[in-house]
N, C-alpha and C positions, 0 to 999 in steps of 0.2 A: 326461526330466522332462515332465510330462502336468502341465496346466493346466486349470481350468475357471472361469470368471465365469460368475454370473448375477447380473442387478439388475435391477430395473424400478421407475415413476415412474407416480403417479396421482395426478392432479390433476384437481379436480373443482371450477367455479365456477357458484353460481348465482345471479343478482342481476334486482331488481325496481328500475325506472324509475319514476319518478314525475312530469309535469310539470305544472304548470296556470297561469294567468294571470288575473287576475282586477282589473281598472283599473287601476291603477301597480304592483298587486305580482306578483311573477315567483317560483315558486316551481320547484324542480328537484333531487327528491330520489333517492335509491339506498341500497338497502339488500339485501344475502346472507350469505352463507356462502361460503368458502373451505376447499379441504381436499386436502392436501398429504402424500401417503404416498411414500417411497422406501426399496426393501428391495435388498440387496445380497448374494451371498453367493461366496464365492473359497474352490477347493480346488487345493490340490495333492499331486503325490506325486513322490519321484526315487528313482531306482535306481541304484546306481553301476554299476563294470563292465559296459560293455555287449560282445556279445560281437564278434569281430572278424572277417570274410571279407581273409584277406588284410590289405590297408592301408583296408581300409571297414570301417567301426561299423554293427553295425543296429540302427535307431535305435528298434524295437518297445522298450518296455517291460520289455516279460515276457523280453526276449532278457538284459537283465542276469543279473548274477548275485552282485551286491554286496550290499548291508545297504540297506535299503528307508525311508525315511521319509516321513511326511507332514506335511501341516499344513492350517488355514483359519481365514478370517475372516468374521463376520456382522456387518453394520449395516443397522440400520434407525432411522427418524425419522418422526414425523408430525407436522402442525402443522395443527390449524384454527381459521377465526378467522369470528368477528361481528362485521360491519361495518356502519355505515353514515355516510350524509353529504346534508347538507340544504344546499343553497344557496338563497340568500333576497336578492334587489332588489328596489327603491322605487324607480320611476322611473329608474331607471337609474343613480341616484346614490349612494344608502347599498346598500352590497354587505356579506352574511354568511354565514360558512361554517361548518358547525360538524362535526366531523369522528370519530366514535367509533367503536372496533375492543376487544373481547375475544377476544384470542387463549390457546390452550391448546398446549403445545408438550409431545414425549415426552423431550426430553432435558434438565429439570429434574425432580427429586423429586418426586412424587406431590403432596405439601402445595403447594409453590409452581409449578405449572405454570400456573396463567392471570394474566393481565394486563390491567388496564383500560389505556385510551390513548385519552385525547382531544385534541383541539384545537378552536383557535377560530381565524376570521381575519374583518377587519373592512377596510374598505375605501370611501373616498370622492373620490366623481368631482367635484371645483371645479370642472372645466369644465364640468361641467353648470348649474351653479347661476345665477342669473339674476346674482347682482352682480360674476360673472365678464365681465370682455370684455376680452379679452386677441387679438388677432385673428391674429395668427399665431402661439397656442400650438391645435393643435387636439383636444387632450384633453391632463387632469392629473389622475391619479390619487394619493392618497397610502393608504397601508396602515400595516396592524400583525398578526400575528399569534403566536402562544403556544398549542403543544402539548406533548406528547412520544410518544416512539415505545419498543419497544423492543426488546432484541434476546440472543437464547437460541444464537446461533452458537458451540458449543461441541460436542464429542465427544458420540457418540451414547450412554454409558454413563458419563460421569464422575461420577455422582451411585452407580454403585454397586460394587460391589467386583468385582476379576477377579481370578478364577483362571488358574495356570500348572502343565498337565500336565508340562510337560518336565524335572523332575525326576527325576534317575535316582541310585536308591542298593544298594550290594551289600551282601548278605547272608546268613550262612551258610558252611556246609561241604560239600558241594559249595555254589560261588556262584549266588547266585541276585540276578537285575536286576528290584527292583521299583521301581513308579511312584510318584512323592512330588505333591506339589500344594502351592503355595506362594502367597499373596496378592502378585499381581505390581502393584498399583498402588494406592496411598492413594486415598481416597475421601474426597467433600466432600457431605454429605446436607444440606448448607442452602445450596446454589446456589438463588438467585432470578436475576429480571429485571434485566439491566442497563437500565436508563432512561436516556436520552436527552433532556430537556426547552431548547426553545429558543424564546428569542422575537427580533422581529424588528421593523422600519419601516420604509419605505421610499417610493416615488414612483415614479410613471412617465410619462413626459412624450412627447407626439408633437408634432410640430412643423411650420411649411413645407408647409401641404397633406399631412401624412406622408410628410412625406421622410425628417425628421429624428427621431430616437427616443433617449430616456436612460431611462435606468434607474438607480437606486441603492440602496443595503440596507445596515444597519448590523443586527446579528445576534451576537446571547448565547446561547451553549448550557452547561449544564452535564451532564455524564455520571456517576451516582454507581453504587455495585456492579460496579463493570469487572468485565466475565467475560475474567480473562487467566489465565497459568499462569505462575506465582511456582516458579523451582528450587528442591527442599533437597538436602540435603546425602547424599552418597552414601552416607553411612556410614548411613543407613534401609533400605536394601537395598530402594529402589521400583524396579525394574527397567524399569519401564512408561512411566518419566516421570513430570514433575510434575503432582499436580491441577487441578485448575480451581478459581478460587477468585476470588469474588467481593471484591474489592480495591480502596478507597479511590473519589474521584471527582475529575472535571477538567471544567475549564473550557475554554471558547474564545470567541473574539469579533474582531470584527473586520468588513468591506467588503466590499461586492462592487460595481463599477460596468461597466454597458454602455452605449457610445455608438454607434450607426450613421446611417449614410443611405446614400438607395439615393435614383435619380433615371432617366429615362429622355429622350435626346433623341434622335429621328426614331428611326431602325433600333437605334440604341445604348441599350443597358441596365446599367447600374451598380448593383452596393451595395457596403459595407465594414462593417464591424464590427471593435470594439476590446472586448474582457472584462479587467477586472481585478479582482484578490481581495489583500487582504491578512490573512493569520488567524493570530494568539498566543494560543499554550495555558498554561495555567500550571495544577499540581498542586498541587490540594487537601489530597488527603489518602490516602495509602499504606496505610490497611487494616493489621489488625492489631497496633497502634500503630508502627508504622513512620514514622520519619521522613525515612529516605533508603535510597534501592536503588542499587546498584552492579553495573555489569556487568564485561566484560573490558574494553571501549570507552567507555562510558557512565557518566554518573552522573543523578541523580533525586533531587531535592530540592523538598521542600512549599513551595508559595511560586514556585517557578522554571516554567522548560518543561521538559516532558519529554524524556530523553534526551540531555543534553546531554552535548556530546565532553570526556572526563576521562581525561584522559592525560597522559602526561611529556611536558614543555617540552626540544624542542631549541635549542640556544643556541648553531651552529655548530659548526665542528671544531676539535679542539686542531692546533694548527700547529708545536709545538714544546715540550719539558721543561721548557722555562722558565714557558710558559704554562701546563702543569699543576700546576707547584710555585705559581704565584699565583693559581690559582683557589680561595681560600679563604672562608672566614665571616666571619660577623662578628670571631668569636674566635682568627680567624687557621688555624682547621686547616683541612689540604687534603680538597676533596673528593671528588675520585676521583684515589686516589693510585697507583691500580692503572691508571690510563689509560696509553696511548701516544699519542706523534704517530698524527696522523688518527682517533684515535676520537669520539665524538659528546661533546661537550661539555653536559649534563644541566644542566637548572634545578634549583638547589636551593630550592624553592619554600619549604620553612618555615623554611629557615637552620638545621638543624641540622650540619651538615657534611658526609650523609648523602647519598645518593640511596636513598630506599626508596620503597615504596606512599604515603609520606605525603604526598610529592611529585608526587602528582598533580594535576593543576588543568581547571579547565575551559576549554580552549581554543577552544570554537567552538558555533557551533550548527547542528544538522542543518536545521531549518526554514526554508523562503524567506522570505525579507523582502515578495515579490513574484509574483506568478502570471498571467500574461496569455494571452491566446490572439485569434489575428487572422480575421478569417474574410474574403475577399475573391471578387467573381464578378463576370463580365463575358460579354453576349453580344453579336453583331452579326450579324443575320440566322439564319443557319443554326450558326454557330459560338458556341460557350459554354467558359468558363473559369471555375474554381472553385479558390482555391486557400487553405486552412487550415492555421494555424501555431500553436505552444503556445509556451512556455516557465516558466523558474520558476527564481531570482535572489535571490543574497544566503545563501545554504546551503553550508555544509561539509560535504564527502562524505569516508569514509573508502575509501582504495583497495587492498581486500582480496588484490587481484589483485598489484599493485605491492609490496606484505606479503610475501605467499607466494613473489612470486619475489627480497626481496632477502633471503631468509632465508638463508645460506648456512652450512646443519647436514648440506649435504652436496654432492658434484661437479657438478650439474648447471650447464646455463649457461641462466644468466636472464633473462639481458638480455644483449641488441643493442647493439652498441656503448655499455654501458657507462664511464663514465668517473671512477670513484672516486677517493679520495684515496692521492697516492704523492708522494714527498720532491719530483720531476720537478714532479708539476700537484698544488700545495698547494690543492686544489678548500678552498670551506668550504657546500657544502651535502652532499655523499657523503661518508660514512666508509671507512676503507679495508678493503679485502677481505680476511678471514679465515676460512679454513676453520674452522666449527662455534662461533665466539665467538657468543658470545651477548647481548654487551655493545651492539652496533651494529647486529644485527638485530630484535629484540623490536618486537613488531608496538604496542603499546599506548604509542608514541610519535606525537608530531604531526609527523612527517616524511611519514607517509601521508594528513595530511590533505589538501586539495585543494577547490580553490571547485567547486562545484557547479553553476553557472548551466550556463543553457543556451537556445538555441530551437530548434527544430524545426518544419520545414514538414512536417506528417504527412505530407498528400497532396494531390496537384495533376492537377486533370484536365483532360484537353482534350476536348470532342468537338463533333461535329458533327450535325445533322439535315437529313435529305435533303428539301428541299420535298414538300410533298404531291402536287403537279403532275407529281414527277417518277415518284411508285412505285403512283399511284393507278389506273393501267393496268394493273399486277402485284395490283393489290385490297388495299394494303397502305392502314392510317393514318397509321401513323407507322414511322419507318426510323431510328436514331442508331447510331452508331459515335463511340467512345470509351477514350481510355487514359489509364488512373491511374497517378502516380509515388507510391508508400508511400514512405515515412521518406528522402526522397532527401538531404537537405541539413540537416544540425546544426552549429550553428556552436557551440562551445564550447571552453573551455582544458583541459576534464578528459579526463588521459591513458589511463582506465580504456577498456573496449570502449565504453561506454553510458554516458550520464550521467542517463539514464531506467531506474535497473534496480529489481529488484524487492529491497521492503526483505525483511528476514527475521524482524520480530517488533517490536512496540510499543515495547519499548525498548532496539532497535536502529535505529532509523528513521537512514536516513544512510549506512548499510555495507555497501558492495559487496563480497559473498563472491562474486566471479566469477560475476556472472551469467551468463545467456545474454542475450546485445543484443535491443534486437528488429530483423527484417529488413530488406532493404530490398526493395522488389517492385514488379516491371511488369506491370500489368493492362490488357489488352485487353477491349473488353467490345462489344458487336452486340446490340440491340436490335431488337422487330418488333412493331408491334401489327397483327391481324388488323383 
């Protein structure tokens, strides 16, 4: 098999400064052009049967002697934009920003490729003002501002139709294999700009000679024309996947606060930092007149947050025949009459007597309640310590991982000491083990669900710096040695690899299809300045 990439990236900025001052007012402005090509193109070819020396293959090419195929792909994108931005103060206390961008992208439709996008932000310094005297606040800022942005992040061609040579049909007497051509992927010619528009307030406070600093922000975004990609239905024969399509809008709002201080006594140097966010989304409006979207895992509903977990309610394990003849309705009939000791015992969510689709409910929500992050450093003399930590609290994760291995549709062994239900340990969180039932393994239960907190110390360094006294004989400035701990210490209850994995799509947020973790890593690092 013979392989070939090429791609290449051009980008090209050019911008104009502006400053001047003139009694109290301070002007400082910017304005260019941006411009953003990237072209891509991948070929290949395989041969089968290669020929053989003995028990070696040679791996030439041309040495097969199979049936020959190829194939390739091209992308290309451009994006340029007009910008600019005027910052404007009065003595240093009425502050304003006014912020404008036309951009033009290649992968919208011809008619809707540009975009206006302004903002504004506005800003006043109390502590400047004369009827301020507050003596140990030593500046107070309060803000506001209101733009939008927006964003064309979608496939290099969804806006036009693709062709599919790989059609093959016979013909004739003697047979003959000619080529067919088939429209491999629906197209959407009225993709526009997703917009982004948010405003915001907030404050910033320094304290204690600057020791002490807050921060805080209350912040409204709404999002309308989602650029996502809505499934249909197979029986369309789109082979390519679903289109891109400009779909409903959503809201968010919510917190952000920072507090630190940092202080210095004689040789010792301190700071610390605390971040918090709190952010609720709730959907608008689903596009298309859609009122609700349903996934395998998920539901999506106008009015709610997005992607919330809809799944079957388990309600422990049956422990005995008696306990399946009385799990009944309202009306007296059994509900799963077909159960045995040790199977999952099913919410029957609408009371029909039933476990079906209808029974599904929303059990949880993917989104944290909470988000924080620590930032910590300390030095004394030549020695410095830095140590940064994140986390995110209150979120329901599905454990795709934990899924796929208690599916048991076939012999494998799944799990490590294992301990399901059997007559001996009447367990009531594990069903009992059956080969290929399908009644106790189905993935679209809340038995995979799992709390999602967690924190994480990214990384922690140590190092040190060798006095100047000591390397300034060798002609050096400066001399540090230094090692970083990445991802050493997660404390959390989620049994998956990761509790930081990557999601798989908008309205999947929450579902761990077996990631890959991220690592953990020791970095050594020697610094030198001439």
């Amino acid at each position: 098999m013979s392989n070939k990439l090429h791609s290449f990236r051009n980008f090209i900025e050019q911008t104009y400064n502006f400053k001047h001052k003139f009694g109290k007012h301070d002007v400082n402005a910017l304005f260019g052009i941006t411009y953003n090509k990237f072209h891509e193109e991948k070929r290949w070819i395989t041969k089968l049967d290669p020929l053989m020396i003995g028990d070696k293959y040679i791996t030439s090419l041309d040495a097969a002697t199979g049936n020959t195929t190829a194939g390739g792909s091209y992308g290309e994108s451009a994006l340029i934009s007009y910008l600019g931005r005027i910052n404007y103060s009065y003595a240093d206390k009425y502050l304003a920003q006014v912020t404008a961008r036309r951009d033009g992208t290649s992968r919208l439709p011809k008619n809707d490729r540009w975009g206006n996008f302004l903002s504004v932000s506005l800003g006043w310094r109390i502590s400047g003002e004369k009827f301020f005297n507050v003596p140990w606040i030593d500046d107070l800022k309060i803000r506001a501002n209101y733009g939008t942005l927006g964003n064309s992040s979608i496939g290099y061609w969804d806006y036009q139709s693709t062709i599919n040579t790989a059609p093959r049909a016979v013909f004739g007497s003697p047979e003959n294999i000619l080529i067919g051509m088939t429209q491999s992927q629906l197209t959407n010619n009225d993709l526009v700009w997703e917009k982004k528009t948010t405003a915001n307030v907030g404050f910033d406070l320094m304290a204690f000679n600057n020791r002490f600093r807050l921060s805080a922000e209350y912040f409204y975004s709404k999002s309308k024309d989602l650029l996502v990609y809505l499934p249909i239905l197979m029986s369309s024969g789109n082979e390519g996947g679903a289109p891109a399509v400009n779909a409903g809008s959503l809201e968010n709002k919510g917190f952000e606060m920072e507090i630190g201080w940092n202080d210095q006594i004689r040789d010792f140097a301190y700071s610390a930092s605390l971040n918090i966010s709190h952010i609720k989304n709730k959907v608008l409006d689903l596009g298309y007149g859609q009122t609700v979207y349903n996934t395998t895992l998920a539901k999506t509903v106008i009015g709610e947050p997005l992607g919330m977990w809809y799944l079957y309610k388990m309600n422990g394990i049956f422990q005995s025949e008696e306990e399946i003849r009385n799990y009944v309705n309202s009306e007296g009939k059994i509900i799963q009459p077909n159960a045995l000791p040790g199977d999952i015992k099913y919410d029957d969510y609408n009371g029909d007597g039933n476990i079906s689709s209808e029974d599904r409910q929303v059990v949880g929500s993917p989104w944290p309640k909470l988000e924080l992050g620590i930032s910590l450093s300390a030095s004394y003399k030549g020695f410095d310590l830095n140590i940064n930590g994140y986390g995110r609290f209150g979120q329901k994760v599905w454990n795709g991982s934990a899924s796929a291995a208690g599916d048991f549709a076939n012999n494998q062994n799944n799990f490590n000491g294992i301990i399901p239900w059997t007559q001996e340990h009447p367990v009531n969180d594990r069903p009992r083990i059956v080969y290929g039932d399908s009644r106790n393994s189905r993935s679209d239960q809340d038995r995979w669900l799992e709390s999602g907190s967690f924190f994480r110390l990214s990384d922690i360094t140590l190092g040190y710096t060798v006095p100047t006294r000591y390397i300034k004989k060798i002609r050096l400035e400066r001399l540090r040695a230094s090692v970083t701990l990445q991802n050493l210490v997660t404390f959390t209850g989620y049994s998956g690899l990761d509790p930081e994995f990557a999601d798989s799509g908008i309205f999947t947020i929450g579902a761990d299809y077996c990631s890959f973790p991220n690592p953990r890593a020791v970095q050594f690092a020697l610094s030198f300045t001439f």
